[in-house]
N, C-alpha and C positions, 0 to 999 in steps of 0.2 A: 391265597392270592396267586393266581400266574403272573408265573416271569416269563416275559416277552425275552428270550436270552440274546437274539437278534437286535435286538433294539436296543437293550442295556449294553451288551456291547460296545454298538454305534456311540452310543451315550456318553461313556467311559471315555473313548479312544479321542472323540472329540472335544472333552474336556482335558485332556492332555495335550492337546495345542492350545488353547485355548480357554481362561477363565468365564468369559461369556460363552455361553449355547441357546441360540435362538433353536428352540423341536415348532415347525410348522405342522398341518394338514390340518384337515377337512375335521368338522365338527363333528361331535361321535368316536372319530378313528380310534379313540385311545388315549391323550395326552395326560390326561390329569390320574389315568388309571396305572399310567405309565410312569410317570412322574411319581405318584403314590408308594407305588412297587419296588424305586431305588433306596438301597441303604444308607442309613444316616443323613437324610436330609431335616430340612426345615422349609413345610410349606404354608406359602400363603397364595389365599385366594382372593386377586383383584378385584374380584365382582362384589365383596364387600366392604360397605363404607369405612367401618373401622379399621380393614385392612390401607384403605386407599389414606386414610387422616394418618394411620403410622409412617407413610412410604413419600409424607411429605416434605422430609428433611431427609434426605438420599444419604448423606455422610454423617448423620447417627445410626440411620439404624445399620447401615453395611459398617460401622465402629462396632458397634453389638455384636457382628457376627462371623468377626472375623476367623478364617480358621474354617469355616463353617461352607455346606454345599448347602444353596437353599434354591426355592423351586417360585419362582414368581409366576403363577397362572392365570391367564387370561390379563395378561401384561397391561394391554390396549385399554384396557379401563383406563389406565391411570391417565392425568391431565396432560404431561411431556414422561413418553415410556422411556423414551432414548435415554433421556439424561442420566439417571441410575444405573442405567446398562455401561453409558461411558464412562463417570463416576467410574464405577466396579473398573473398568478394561485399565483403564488409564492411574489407578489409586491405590485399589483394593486388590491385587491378583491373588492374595490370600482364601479371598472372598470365592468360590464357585458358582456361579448364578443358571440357573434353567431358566429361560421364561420362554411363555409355547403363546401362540398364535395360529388364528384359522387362514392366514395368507402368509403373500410374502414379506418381510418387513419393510418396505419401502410401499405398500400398495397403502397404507394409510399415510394422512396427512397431519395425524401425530406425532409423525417418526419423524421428525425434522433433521436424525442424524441416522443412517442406514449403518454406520459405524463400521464401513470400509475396512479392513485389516485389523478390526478389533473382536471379532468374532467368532465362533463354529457356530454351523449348522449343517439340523440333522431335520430330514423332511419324512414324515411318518406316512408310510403311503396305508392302505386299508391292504387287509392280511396278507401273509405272504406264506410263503409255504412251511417254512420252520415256525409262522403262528400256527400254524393247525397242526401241528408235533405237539406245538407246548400246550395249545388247547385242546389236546386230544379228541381231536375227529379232525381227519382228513379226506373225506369223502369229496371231492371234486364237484359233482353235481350240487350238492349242500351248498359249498361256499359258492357257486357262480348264483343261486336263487336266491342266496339269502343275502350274498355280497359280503364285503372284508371290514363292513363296521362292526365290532365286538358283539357289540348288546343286539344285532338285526343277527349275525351267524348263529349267537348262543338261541334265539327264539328258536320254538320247536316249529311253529308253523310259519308260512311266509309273513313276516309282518307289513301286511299292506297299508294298513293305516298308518303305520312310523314312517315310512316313505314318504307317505305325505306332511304328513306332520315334518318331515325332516327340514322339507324343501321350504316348508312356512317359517320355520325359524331362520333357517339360511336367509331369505329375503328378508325379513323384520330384525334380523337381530346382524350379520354377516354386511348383510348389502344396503343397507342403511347408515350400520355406525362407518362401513369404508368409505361409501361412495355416495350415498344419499342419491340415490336414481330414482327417476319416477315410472309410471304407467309397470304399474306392478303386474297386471295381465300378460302384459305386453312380453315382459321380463319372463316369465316363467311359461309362458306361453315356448316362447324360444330355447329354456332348457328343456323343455318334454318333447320339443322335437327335434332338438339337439343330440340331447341322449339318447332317444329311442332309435335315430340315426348313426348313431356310435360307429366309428370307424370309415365313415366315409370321405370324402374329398368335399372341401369346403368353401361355399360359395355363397358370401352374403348374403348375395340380391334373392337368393331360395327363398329365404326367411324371411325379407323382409314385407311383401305383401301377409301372410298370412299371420303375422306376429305385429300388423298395424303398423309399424315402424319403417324409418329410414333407412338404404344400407349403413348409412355412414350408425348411426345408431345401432345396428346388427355389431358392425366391428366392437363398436363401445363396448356392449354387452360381452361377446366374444374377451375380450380383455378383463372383462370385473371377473369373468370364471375363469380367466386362466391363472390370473392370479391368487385366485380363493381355490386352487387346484380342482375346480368341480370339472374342467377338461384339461386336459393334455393335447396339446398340439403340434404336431407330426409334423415338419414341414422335408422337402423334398431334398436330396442327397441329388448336387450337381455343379458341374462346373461347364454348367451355360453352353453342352452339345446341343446340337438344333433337336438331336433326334429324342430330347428329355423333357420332361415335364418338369417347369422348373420353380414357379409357382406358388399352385396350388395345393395347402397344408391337407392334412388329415387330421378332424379332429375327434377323441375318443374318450369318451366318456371315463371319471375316475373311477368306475366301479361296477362291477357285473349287475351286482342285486339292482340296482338301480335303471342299468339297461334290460333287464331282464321284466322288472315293474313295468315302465312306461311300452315296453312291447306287449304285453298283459301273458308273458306268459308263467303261469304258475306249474308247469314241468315243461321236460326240454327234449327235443327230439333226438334224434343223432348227427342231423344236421345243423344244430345250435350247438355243438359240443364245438366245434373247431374256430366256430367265430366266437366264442366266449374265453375259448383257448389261448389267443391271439390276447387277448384285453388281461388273459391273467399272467401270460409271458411278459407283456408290458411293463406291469407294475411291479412282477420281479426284478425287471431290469432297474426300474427309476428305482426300488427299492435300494439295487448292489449298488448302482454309479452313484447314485444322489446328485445325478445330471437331468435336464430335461434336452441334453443335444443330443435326441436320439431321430432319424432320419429314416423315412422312406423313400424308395427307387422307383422311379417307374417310365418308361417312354414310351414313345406315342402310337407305337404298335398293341399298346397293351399288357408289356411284359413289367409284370412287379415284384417286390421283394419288399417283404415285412416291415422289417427293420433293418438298418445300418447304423454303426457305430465308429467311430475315428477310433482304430486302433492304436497300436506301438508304429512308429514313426510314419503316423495320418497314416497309413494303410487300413481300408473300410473294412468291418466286419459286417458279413450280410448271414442276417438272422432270419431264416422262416421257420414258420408256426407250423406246425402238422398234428391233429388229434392225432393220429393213427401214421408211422413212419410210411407206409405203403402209398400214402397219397401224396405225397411229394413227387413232383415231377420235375425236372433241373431245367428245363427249357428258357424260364425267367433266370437263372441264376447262370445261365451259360450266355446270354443277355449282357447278362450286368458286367461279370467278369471280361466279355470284352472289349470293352470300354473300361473297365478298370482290373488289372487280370493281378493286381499283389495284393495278398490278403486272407482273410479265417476266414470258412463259411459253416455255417453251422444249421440244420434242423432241429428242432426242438420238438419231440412229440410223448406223450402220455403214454406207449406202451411200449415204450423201447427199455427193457430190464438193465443192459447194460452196453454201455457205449462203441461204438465201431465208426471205421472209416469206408469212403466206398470213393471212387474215383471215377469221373466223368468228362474223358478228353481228356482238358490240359487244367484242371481243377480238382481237388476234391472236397468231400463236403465229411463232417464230423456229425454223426447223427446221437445226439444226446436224449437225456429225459431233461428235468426239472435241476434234478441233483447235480445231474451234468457240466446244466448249463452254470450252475452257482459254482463248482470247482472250478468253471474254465476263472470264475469272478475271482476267485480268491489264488489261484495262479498268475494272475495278473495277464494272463491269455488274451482275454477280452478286456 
């Protein structure tokens, strides 16, 4: 079995604050394979009956096991999840409890207790770069075609049919037992051209002729994925200059493979390498922070930046993406800087060996890889 060591980690660290751990993401990612992989647990799975008849007296069976880390999967079966989660936080701190979810725990109407200061959570994004060490194969091309769901990277050829398939369970099983929405066309209509739009600037009324729906209905939808993580929503780094876009979010699909499907494309030229680059910087980042306030710049001239991030005392960290370090040009980033001139700036590109500075004006920019960019995380840098 691989060890996710990334993620056990995370795992670990957050159960030392903390006897409850809520592990979210996206269906597929990992959870229960993740969960499985930990030492010394006891799991059960809520999807079955006789699991859900034992977990109807919350204070026997957490009496039973005390002492004990157990792994409660697929939580949300149960009739009230909260209660045993509180039970445990508030009773049992002996007790270790995992219990993993496809959203966030407030997006259902089971959770009637979100459990405020009673909790960690660890949000499982799809692979990251030390999974493809532990799963050995890190070939970049690979993981943007195939995406960061486990069982879609390990297939040998693009699995086109799981994609789809993926998206039918997500709607019948995801967006039914949260939200129970209807005009199901309508709905998935809106993620395929959601996604296959990945990364752009986001404006309801786009969608709402050609997806049959209302804007106000576009929003809905927009909110059932952002809390089932199926996008990520960027919204814009500003303190309300006229000369800023202040607005309009960007929203970006959770996962390469999946914008790579719905674009149909089955290889990638070299001009796909830098905007798939961009999607797989992202989810390192929500990976390190386990934040979704991560921010895009941009003003009305046209000049943009990636990402921004609230540094060490709010001073913005501005993050671009570059396949190839050569194609970075500082014009947006000498922009930004001034209108905000204190702060890290950082390039992030695929064939930088080993890291340098380079200075431009009254700035400079720290030009990393991947590896880099994760030391600056764990320096506390960024």
């Amino acid at each position: 079995m691989v060890k996710r060591s990334f993620w056990i980690d995370k795992i670990n660290k957050a159960w030392a604050k903390s006897n409850v751990l809520w592990l979210s993401g996206v269906r597929r990612v990992g959870k229960t394979f993740l969960c499985k992989s930990l030492p010394h647990i006891e799991y059960f799975d809520c999807e079955l009956p006789r699991m859900r008849r034992m977990l109807e007296d919350p204070e026997s069976f957490l009496q039973d096991l005390r002492g004990r880390r157990i792994i409660l999967d697929e939580i949300h079966r149960l009739g009230n999840p909260s209660e045993i989660l509180k039970i445990a936080a508030d009773h049992y701190p002996d007790v270790k409890i995992l219990a993993t979810g496809s959203s966030t725990l407030g997006a259902s109407k089971k959770f009637r207790d979100t459990l405020t200061g009673r909790k960690s959570e660890v949000w499982l994004t799809p692979m990251i770069s030390e999974d493809l060490s532990d799963f050995g194969r890190t070939a970049l091309s690979h993981r943007f075609l195939h995406g960061g769901l486990p069982p879609f990277f390990l297939s040998k050829k693009i699995p086109e049919y799981d994609f789809q398939e993926w998206m039918d369970a997500y709607w019948a099983k995801d967006i039914q037992e949260l939200f129970r929405l209807e005009r199901r066309y309508s709905f998935l209509k809106f993620a395929e051209l959601l996604i296959s739009q990945s990364g752009g600037i986001f404006e309801a009324s786009r969608f709402a002729q050609p997806c049959k729906v209302s804007r106000a209905t576009i929003s809905n939808y927009l909110a059932a994925f952002e809390a089932t993580f199926i996008v990520l929503v960027i919204r814009p780094y500003s303190t309300h200059r006229p000369t800023e876009i202040v607005s309009a979010p960007k929203v970006y699909a959770f996962d390469t493979g999946f914008t790579c499907y719905y674009r149909g494309w089955d290889s990638l030229r070299q001009e796909d390498l830098g905007y798939l680059w961009e999607h797989f910087i992202l989810n390192e980042i929500h990976a390190h922070t386990q934040s979704r306030r991560i921010y895009y710049w941009r003003d009305k001239r046209g000049h943009e930046v990636d990402f921004v991030l609230r540094g060490r005392q709010n001073k913005p960290v501005a993050i671009e993406c570059k396949w190839t370090a050569s194609e970075f040009v500082p014009s947006s980033l000498k922009s930004f800087r001034r209108q905000y001139p204190e702060g890290e700036n950082y390039v992030v590109a695929n064939d930088i060996e080993r890291s340098f500075t380079r200075s431009y004006d009254s700035f400079t920019v720290r030009f990393v890889n991947v590896k880099g960019l994760i030391h600056s995380f764990k320096k506390k840098v960024i």
